[in-house]
N, C-alpha and C positions, 0 to 999 in steps of 0.2 A: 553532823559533819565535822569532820577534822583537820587539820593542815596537812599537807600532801606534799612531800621532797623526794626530788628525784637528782640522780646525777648528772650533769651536762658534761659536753668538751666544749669548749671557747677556744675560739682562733682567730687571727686578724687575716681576712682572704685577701685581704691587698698585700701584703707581706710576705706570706704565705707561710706563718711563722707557726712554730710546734703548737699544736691544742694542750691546755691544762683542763684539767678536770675539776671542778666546781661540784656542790650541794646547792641546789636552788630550789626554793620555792615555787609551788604551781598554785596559778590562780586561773582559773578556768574564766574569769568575765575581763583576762587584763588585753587590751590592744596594740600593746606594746613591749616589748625584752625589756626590765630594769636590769642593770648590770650596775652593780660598784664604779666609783670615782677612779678608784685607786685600780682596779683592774679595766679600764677601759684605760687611763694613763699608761697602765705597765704595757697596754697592746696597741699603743699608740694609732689609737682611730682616729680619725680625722673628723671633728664634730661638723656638722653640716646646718645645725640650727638649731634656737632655742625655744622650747614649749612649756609651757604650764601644765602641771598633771597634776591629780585631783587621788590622794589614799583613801583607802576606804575608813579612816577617820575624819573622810572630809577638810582634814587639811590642805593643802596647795603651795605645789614651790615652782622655781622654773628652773628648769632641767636640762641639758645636753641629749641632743640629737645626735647620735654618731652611723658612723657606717662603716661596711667592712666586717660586718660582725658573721662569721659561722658557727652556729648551735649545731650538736651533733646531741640528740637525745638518743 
């Protein structure tokens, strides 16, 4: 098995501001969009809440909830 990237568009649908194009990683067992710090700031999401998420190094941080987010694969 190998690492698997594909291209996205991200947009902030509350805004309805231009899509930028990203290289993101695919993980087929994740629950959830990771997106960057810095690029959910630059798309000014409005975070809704904060969660513990677990990498598959078993590590653990807590993390930003946001919304507004559209993925265009």
């Amino acid at each position: 098995m190998g690492i698997i990237y594909t291209n996205i568009k991200l947009r902030n649908a509350l805004t309805d501001s231009e899509a930028v194009e990203l290289k993101a990683k695919v993980d087929t067992g994740a629950t959830l969009l990771v997106i960057p710090g810095d690029v959910s700031e630059e798309f000014e999401f409005p975070i809704i809440r904060r969660q513990n998420v677990k990498y598959a190094n078993e590590e653990t941080a807590e993390k930003d909830v946001v919304w507004g987010v559209e993925v265009e694969i």
